[in-house]
N, C-alpha and C positions, 0 to 999 in steps of 0.2 A: 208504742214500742220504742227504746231507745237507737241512738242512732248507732251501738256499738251492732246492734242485732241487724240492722238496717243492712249495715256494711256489709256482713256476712252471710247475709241470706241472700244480696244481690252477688255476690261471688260463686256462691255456689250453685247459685239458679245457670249462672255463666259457664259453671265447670262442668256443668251435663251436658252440656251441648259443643263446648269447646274442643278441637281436636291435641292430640295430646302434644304435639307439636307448639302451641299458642299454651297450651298448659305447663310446658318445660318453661317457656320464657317468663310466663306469667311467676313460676312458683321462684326462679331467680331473681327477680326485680322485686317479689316480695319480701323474699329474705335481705337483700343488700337495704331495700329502703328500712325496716325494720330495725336495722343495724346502724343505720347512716343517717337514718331523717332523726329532726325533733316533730315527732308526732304526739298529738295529745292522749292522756293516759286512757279514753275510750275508745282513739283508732288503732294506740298500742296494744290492747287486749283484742280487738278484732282481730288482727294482723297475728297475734298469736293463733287465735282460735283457728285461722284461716292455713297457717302451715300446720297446726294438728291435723287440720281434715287433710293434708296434702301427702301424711303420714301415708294413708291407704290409697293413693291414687294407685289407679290398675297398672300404670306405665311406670315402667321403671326409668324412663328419660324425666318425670318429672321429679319424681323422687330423688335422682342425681343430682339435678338444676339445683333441687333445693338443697344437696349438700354442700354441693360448691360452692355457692351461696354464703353459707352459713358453720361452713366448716372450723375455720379461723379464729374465730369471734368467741371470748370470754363471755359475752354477753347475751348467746344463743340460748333460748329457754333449755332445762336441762332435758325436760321430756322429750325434745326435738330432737337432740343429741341421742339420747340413752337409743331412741326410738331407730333412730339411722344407725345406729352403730351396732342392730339386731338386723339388719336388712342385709342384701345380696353382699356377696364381697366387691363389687365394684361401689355401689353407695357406701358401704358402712368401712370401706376401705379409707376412704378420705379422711373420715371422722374418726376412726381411730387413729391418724397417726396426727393428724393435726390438731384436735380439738383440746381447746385449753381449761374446757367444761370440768372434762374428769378429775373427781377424785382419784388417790390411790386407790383405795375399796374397790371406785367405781373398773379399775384398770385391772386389779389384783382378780376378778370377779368375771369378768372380759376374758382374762387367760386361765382360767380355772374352767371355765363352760366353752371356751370357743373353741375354733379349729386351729389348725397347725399355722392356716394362712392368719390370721386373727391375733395370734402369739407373736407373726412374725413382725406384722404393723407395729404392733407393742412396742416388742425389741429394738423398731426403728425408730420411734418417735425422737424427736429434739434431745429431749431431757426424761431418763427412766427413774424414777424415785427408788430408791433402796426399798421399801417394800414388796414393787413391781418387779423389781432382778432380782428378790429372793423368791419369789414365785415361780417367776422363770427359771429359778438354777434348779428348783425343785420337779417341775414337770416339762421341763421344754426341751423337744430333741435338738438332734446336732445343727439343724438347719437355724432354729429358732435363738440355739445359743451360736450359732458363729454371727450371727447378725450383731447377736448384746454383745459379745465379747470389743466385736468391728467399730460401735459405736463410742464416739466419744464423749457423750452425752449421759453414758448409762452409770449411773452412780450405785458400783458393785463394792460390795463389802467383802472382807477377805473370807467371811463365812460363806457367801454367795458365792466367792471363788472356789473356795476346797468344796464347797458341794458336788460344783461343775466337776472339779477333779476326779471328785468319789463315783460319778454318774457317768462321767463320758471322758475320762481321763486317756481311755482305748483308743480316741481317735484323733490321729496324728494333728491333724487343723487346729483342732481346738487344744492340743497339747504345747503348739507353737505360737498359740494365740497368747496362753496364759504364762508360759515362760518370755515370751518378750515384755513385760510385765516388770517392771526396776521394782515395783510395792508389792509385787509377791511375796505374802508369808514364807519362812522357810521347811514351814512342815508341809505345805503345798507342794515346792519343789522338790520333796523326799520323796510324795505320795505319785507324784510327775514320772520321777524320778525313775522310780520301781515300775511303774507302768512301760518306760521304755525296755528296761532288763527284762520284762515276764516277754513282753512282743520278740526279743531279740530271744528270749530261750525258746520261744514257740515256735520260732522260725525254721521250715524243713528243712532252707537251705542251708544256714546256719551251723545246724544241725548234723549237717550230713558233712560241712568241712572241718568243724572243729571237733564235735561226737558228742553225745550229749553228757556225758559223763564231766569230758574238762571242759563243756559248755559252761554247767552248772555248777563249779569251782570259779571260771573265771568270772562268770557276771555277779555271781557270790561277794567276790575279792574288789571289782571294781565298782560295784554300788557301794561298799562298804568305804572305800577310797572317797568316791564322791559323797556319801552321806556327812566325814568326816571334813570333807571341805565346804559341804553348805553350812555345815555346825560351825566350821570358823568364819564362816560370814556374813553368819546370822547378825542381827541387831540387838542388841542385850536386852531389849523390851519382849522380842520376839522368842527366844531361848526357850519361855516355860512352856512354852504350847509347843513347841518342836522337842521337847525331849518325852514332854507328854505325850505325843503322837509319836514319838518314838518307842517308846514304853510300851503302849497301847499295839503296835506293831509286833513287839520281841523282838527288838534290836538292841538294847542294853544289856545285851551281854557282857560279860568278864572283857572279853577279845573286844569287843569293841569299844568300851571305856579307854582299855587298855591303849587300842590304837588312838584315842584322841588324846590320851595322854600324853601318849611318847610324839605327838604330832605337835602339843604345845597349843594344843585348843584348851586351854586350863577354864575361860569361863564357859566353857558349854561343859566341861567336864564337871565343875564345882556346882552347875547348875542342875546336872543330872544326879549327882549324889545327895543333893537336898532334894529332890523327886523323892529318889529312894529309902535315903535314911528319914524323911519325914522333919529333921533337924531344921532349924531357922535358918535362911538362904547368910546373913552376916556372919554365924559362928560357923558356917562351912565354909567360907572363905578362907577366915581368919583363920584357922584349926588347919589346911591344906598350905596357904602361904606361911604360917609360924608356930604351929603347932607344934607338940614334942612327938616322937615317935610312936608312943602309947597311946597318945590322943588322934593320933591320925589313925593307927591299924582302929583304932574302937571304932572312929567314924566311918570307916570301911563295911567294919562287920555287922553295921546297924543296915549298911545298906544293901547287905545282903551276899555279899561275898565270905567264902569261906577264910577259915584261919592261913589254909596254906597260901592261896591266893589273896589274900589281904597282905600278908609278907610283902610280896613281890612288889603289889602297887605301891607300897610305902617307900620301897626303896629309889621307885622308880620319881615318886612327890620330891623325895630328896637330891636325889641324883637332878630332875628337870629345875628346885630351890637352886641349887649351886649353879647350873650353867647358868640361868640368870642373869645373878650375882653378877659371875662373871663377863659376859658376852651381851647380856640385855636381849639374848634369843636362846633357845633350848633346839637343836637339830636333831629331829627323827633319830640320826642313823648316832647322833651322841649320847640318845638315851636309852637308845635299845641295844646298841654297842654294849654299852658298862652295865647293863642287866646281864646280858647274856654271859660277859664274863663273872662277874660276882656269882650267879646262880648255875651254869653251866659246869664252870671248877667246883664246883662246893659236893656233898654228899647229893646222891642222886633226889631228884627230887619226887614229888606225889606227881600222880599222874593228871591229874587237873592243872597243876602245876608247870608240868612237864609242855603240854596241849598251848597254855598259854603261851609260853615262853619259845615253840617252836613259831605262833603267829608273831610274837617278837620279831624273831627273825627274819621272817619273810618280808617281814617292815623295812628293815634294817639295809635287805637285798636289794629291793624293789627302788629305796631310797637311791643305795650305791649307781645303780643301773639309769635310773632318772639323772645325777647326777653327772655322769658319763655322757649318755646322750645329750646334754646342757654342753659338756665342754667340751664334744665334736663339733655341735653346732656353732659356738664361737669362733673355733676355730678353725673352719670351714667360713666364714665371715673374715676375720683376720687375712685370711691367705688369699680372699678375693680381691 
C-alpha cells in the first residue's frame, strides 16, 4: 500500500473516534499546512483527499475550521470550495465572499440557484465581474442590489444599470444610489426621472393639495423641462440611446422637439431627427445649421411631422441660425418670442399648429418668470 493511502486511512481511523472539538482544530491546520507547507506531491494528494472526507463531517464546527482555513487561497482545490460554498450559510458564507477560486459561471450560477443571503455575499465580494452584476441586476432584490450598487468593487455596466432602473427604479434607496452616479447614462436618468413624477402623481397627499387634474399638467410640464435639460447634458456619445429610449417612451413629440429647439439643445435635437428621418446623422446636421429652407421643411417632413407644423420648426431653425450668428447663444424666450409674433399676427393658423405654438408660449412665460426670480435674487444679494 502506498504511503499516500497510509496517510489517509490513519486519519480517518482517528476521525471516528475523535471529538468534533479536536476535529475542528484538526481540519484547520490541515488546510493552512496544505496551503503553506512544501509537501510532497503524495502527502499533497492525501491532504486533499483528507479535506474531501472533511466535506461530510457531521459537525458543522469542522466544516467551518475548514473554511476559514482555506477560504482566502487561490490555491484551494476547486471541489473544496464549490463543496463549502453548497453548505449552511455560516460556512459557505465565507467562501462566497472571499474565495478567489470562482469563476464568473461559477458565481453567475451561485446567484441563479441560491438564496437572497447567497446573492448578497455575491454583491459584497471585493471585486463583482460585469457578468456577476448583470445577473444581479436581473434577479436580485432591493436588498441584494443596494449592497452592488454600495460597493466599489462591482463593475456595473450602464446596461446593468438601466436594468436596475427598469426593475426597481420604484425605490427611493436605490433611485439615489444610481443618480449619485457622474457615469450615468442619460436615458437612465429619464427613466429615474419619470419614476419620480409617476411616485409624486400617486401621492394621496399630493393629490389632495394640488388635485389631480393640475397635478397631472404640472408633472407633465416639469418632467418635460427636466427631460430637456438631461438632453442638453447629455454626452454626444450618449445622445443615440437617450433619444432612442426616448422614442421608445413617446416623448418625441412635435411639442417637445419643439421645446428643445427653442431651449438651444440643437445637438440632441439634430440627433433626434436623424432617429426619425432615418437620414445620415452628417447631412442632418449640415441641412439644420446651412441648409436652404426647402431642404430643411423636406427633412422635417421625412421625420414625420406634418406640412403645417414643419412650417413652424423651420422658422423656428432659422430664427435660433441668426441669434447665433449674432450673440453665440439662442434664449428660449428669443425664439419663442419671434415665433409667436411671426405666426400669431399672420392668418389664423391649423389647429395642430395653433396647440404647438400655445406650448411656445408657455416656454416663453415660464422663461420670463425664471428670469424674474434670477433678478430678485441678485438683487436681494446686492442690497445685503
Amino acid at each position: 500500500m502506498s504511503g499516500r493511502y497510509v496517510i489517509i486511512e490513519a486519519f480517518l481511523r482517528w476521525a471516528e473516534t475523535a471529538k468534533a472539538e479536536s476535529r475542528a482544530r484538526a481540519a484547520n491546520a490541515l488546510g493552512r499546512a496544505y496551503l503553506q507547507s512544501e509537501m510532497p506531491a503524495e502527502e499533497r494528494a492525501a491532504a486533499e483527499m483528507a479535506m474531501t472526507y472533511l466535506l461530510d463531517d457531521p459537525s458543522p464546527r469542522v466544516r467551518l475550521a475548514l473554511a476559514e482555513a482555506v477560504a482566502r487561497s487561490a490555491s484551494t482545490p476547486r471541489n473544496v470550495i464549490l463543496s463549502l460554498a453548497e453548505d449552511q450559510p455560516e460556512i459557505a458564507g465565507q467562501i462566497i465572499l472571499l474565495s478567489p477560486v470562482f469563476t464568473d459561471a461559477d458565481l453567475v450560477d451561485l446567484a441563479l440557484h441560491g438564496s437572497d443571503v447567497t446573492r448578497v455575499l455575491i454583491a459584497s465580494r471585493g471585486e463583482v465581474p460585469r457578468a456577476v452584476c448583470a445577473a444581479l441586476a436581473e434577479i436580485g432584490g432591493e436588498i441584494e442590489i443596494l449592497c452592488l450598487l454600495e460597493n466599489d468593487g462591482a463593475l456595473l455596466s450602464q446596461a446593468s444599470l438601466k436594468r436596475i432602473a427598469e426593475r426597481l427604479g420604484d425605490c427611493a434607496d436605490i433611485r439615489g444610489l444610481l443618480l449619485s452616479r457622474d457615469a450615468l447614462s442619460s436615458d437612465v436618468r429619464h427613466l429615474l426621472m419619470r419614476r419620480v413624477s409617476e411616485a409624486l402623481s400617486g401621492s394621496a397627499l399630493v393629490q389632495t393639495v394640488i388635485g389631480s387634474g393640475r397635478l397631472q399638467q404640472v408633472t407633465r410640464e416639469a418632467t418635460e423641462s427636466a427631460t430637456v435639460a438631461i438632453a442638453g447634458t447629455a454626452q454626444h456619445e450618449q445622445l443615440p440611446d437617450l433619444v432612442e429610449h426616448l422614442r421608445q417612451s413617446g416623448w418625441l413629440t412635435p411639442a417637445f422637439l419643439m421645446h428643445a429647439l427653442c431651449s438651444g439643445k440643437v445637438d440632441f435635437f439634430a440627433c433626434a431627427i436623424t432617429n426619425l428621418s432615418g437620414c445620415d446623422e452628417r447631412r442632418v446636421r449640415s441641412i439644420i445649421s446651412r441648409g436652404r429652407v426647402y431642404a430643411i421643411r423636406a427633412l422635417y417632413e421625412d421625420a414625420g411631422l406634418s406640412r403645417d407644423v414643419s412650417t413652424i420648426f423651420v422658422e423656428a431653425t432659422m430664427i435660433w441660425r441668426e441669434a447665433t450668428r449674432k450673440n453665440g447663444t439662442a434664449l428660449l424666450e428669443n425664439v419663442s418670442s419671434r415665433l409667436m409674433r411671426k405666426f400669431r399676427l399672420a392668418e389664423q393658423p391649423p389647429a395642430a399648429a395653433m396647440q404647438l405654438l400655445d406650448m411656445v408660449e408657455k416656454l416663453a412665460n415660464a422663461e420670463r418668470r425664471q428670469a424674474a426670480r434670477s433678478f430678485a435674487a441678485l438683487a436681494t444679494l446686492a442690497a445685503a
